[in-house]
TORTIVEX-424384 format. One record per residue (C-alpha): x, y, z; residue in one letter. Coordinates in steps of 0.2 Angstrom, whole numbers, padded with zeros to 4 digits, always signed. Layout:
% TORTIVEX-424384
XYZA/...
% end
This chain:
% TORTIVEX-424384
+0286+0078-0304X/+0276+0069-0290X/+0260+0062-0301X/+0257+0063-0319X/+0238+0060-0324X/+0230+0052-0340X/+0234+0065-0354X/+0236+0052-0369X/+0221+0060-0379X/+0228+0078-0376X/+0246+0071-0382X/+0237+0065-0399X/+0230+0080-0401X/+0246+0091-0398X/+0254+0079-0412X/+0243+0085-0423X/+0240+0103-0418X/+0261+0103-0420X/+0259+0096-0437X/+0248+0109-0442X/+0261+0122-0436X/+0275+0116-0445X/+0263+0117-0462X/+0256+0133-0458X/+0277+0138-0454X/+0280+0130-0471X/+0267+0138-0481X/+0269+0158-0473X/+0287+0157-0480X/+0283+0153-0495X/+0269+0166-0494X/+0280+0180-0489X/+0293+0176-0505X/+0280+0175-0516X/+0273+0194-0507X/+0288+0201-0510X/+0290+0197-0529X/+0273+0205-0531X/+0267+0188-0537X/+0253+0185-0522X/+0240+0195-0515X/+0242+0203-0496X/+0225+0193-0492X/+0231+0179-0496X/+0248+0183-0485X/+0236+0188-0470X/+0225+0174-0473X/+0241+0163-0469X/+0249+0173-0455X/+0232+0170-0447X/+0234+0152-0447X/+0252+0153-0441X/+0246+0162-0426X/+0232+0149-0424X/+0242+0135-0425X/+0255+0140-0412X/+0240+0146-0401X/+0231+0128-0400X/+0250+0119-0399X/+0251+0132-0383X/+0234+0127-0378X/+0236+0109-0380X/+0253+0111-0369X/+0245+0118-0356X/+0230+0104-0352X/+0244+0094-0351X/+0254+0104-0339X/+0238+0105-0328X/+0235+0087-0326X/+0256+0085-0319X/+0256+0089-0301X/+0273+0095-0295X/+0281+0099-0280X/+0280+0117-0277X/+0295+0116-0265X/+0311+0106-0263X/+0309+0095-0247X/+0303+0077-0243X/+0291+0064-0248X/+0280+0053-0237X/+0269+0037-0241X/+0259+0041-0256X/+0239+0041-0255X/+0233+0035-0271X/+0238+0022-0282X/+0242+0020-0301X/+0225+0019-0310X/+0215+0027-0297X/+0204+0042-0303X/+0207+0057-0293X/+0192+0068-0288X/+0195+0087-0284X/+0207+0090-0269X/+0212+0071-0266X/+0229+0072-0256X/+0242+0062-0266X/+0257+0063-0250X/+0263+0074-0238X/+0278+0083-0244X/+0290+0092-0229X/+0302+0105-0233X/+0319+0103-0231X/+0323+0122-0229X/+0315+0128-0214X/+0304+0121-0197X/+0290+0128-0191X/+0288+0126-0173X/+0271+0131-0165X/+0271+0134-0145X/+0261+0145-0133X/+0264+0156-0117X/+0254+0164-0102X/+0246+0179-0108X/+0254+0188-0095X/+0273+0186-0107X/+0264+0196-0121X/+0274+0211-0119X/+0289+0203-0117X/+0290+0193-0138X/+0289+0199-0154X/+0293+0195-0170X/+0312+0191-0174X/+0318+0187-0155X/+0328+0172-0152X/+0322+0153-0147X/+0330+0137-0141X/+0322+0123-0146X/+0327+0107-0135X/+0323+0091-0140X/+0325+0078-0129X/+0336+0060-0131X/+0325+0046-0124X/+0337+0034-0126X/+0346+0028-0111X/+0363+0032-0118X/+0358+0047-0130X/+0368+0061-0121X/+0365+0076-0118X/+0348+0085-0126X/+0349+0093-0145X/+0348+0111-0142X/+0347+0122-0161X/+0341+0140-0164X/+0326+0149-0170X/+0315+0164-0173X/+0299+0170-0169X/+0290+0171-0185X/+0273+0175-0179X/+0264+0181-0165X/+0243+0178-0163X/+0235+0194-0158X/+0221+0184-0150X/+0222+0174-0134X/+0215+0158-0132X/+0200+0159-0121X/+0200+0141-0112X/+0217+0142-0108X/+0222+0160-0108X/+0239+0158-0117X/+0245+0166-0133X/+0252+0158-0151X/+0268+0159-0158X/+0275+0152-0172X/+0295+0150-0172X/+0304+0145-0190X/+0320+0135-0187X/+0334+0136-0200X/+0343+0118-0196X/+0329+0110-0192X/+0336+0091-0194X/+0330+0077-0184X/+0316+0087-0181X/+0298+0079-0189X/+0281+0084-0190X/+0271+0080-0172X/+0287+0080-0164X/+0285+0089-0144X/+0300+0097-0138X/+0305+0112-0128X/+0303+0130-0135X/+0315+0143-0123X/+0311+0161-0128X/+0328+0171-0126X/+0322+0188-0117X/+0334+0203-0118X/+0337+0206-0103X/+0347+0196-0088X/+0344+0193-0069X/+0354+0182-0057X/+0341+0173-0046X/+0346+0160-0031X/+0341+0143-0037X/+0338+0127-0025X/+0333+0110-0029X/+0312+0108-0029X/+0313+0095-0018X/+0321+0108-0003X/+0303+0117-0004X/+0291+0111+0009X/+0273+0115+0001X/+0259+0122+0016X/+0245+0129+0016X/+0250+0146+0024X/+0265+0145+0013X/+0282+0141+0004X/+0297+0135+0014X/+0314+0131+0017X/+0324+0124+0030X/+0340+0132+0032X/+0356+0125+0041X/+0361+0133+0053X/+0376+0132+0066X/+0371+0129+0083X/+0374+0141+0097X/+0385+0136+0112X/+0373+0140+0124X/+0361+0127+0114X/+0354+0114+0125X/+0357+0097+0118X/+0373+0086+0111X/+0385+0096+0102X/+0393+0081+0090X/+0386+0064+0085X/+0394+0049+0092X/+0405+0046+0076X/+0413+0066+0077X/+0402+0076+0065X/+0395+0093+0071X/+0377+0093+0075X/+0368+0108+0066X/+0351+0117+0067X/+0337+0115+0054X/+0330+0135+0053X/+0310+0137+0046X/+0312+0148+0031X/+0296+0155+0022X/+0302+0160+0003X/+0293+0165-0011X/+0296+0154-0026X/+0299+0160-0044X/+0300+0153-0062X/+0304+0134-0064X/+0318+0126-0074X/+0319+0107-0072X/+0323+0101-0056X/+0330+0118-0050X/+0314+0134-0042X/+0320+0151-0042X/+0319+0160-0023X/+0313+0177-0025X/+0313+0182-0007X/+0319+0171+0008X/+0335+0162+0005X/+0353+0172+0004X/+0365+0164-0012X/+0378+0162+0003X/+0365+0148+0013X/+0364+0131+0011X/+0348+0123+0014X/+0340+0105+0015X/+0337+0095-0002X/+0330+0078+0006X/+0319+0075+0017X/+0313+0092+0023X/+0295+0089+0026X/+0302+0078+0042X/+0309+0092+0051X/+0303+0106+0063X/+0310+0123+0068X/+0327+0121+0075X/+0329+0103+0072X/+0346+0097+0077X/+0352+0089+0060X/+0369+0084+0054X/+0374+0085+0036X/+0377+0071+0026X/+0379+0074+0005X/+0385+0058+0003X/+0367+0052-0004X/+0361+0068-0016X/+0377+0063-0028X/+0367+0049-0035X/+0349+0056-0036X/+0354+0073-0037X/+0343+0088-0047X/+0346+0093-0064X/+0344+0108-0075X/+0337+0094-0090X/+0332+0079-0080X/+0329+0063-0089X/+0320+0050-0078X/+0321+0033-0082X/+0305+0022-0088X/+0303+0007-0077X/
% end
């Protein structure tokens, strides 16, 4: 029970509607003993199972104003800050609190119109939701559905609505943003690389490649501290899906090549270059990167 209205006149009146009851209980018995002795008339025993019935129809009556003026919570879950205090006369449709279930999270999200063949109802999500404290660990990852899909698409932004319902939905609140990764059915293997190795130009997407220098190279083979001097090769890729600090290459990069994550946009074709890694351990790319505010 969450609010109980003023029903003191409806509680008098149920008093006396159940006295009446008990009477009328009290008098058909007697009525019906008497009826079978011969010694009463069968009016008179109707006349007084009418008012039985009437009496137990205004106790029910009377029971049932009262119900109507106890708001109760039609679901098991939790309670907010209330919106109305003791006294206060309620008009139609006042919101007393805000009460969230505690068996199952909806999650709303959208997608390009251009994955609507791809969901339906009953396939799998991830829901992430990220730690942004400093030493929160690593990212709370739990399971869902897709519940619902909209059959419209929205017209400003050309994206589709889906609704995912999560079982174990806890630390998860109302207004929350996280991340909603829909689980496709089928699998691809993809070459990633760091988004920073990906040198943005007009005519197009690139990479530079390291390459080993050829003999015949003109141009110091080794640096003056030993290490072998490489070549920096132009690569135009085309770039796929994102996923945190990591691009898919779709065409232009071999899974066996290794290409240059800092400071790309410096270089040009056949650049000499040597490798130093020593630098990208620190600062390096991740699959659920958590930037620190400063």
């Amino acid at each position: 029970m969450l609010v109980e209205l003023d029903a003191n006149v409806e509680r008098a009146q149920l008093a006396s509607a159940v006295a009446r009851r008990e009477l009328a209980t009290t008098t058909i018995g007697r009525t019906r003993a008497l009826a079978a002795k011969g010694a009463i008339s069968p009016a008179q025993l109707d006349a007084d199972e009418s008012a039985l019935r009437t009496a137990t129809t205004d106790v029910e009556g009377i029971q049932a104003q009262i119900a109507r003026k106890t708001i109760r919570a039609p679901f098991a879950g939790k309670l907010g800050i209330r919106s109305v205090n003791l006294g206060q006369y309620l008009q139609p449709g006042t919101a007393v609190t805000v009460l969230e279930t505690a068996e199952a999270v909806k999650i709303d999200f959208s997608l390009p119109q251009q994955r609507l063949p791809e969901v339906s109802v009953g396939q799998p999500v991830r829901i992430t939701l990220q730690n942004d404290e400093p030493d929160g660990g690593a990212p709370e990852v739990t399971e869902g559905v897709i519940a619902a899909v909209d059959p419209t698409v929205e017209a400003s932004t050309r994206t589709i609505k889906l609704r995912a319902d999560v079982k174990d939905g806890e630390g998860l609140r109302p207004g929350m943003f996280v991340q909603v990764a829909v689980v496709l059915p089928g699998k691809s293997k993809s070459v990633t690389i760091p988004a920073t190795a990906v040198v943005h130009a007009p005519y197009g997407d690139s990479v530079f490649v390291v390459a080993e220098r050829k003999p015949d190279t003109p141009g110091a083979a080794t640096t003056p501290d030993g290490k072998p001097v490489k070549l920096a090769r132009q690569q135009f890729v085309r770039i796929g899906s994102a996923r945190g600090d990591f691009v898919a290459v779709t065409e232009g990069v071999k899974a066996s090549e290794e290409v240059v994550t800092a400071g790309a946009f410096k270089l040009r074709n056949n650049a000499p270059i040597t490798v130093d890694n020593s630098k990208g351990k620190q600062l390096g790319p991740e699959l659920h990167p958590r930037p620190e505010n400063r």
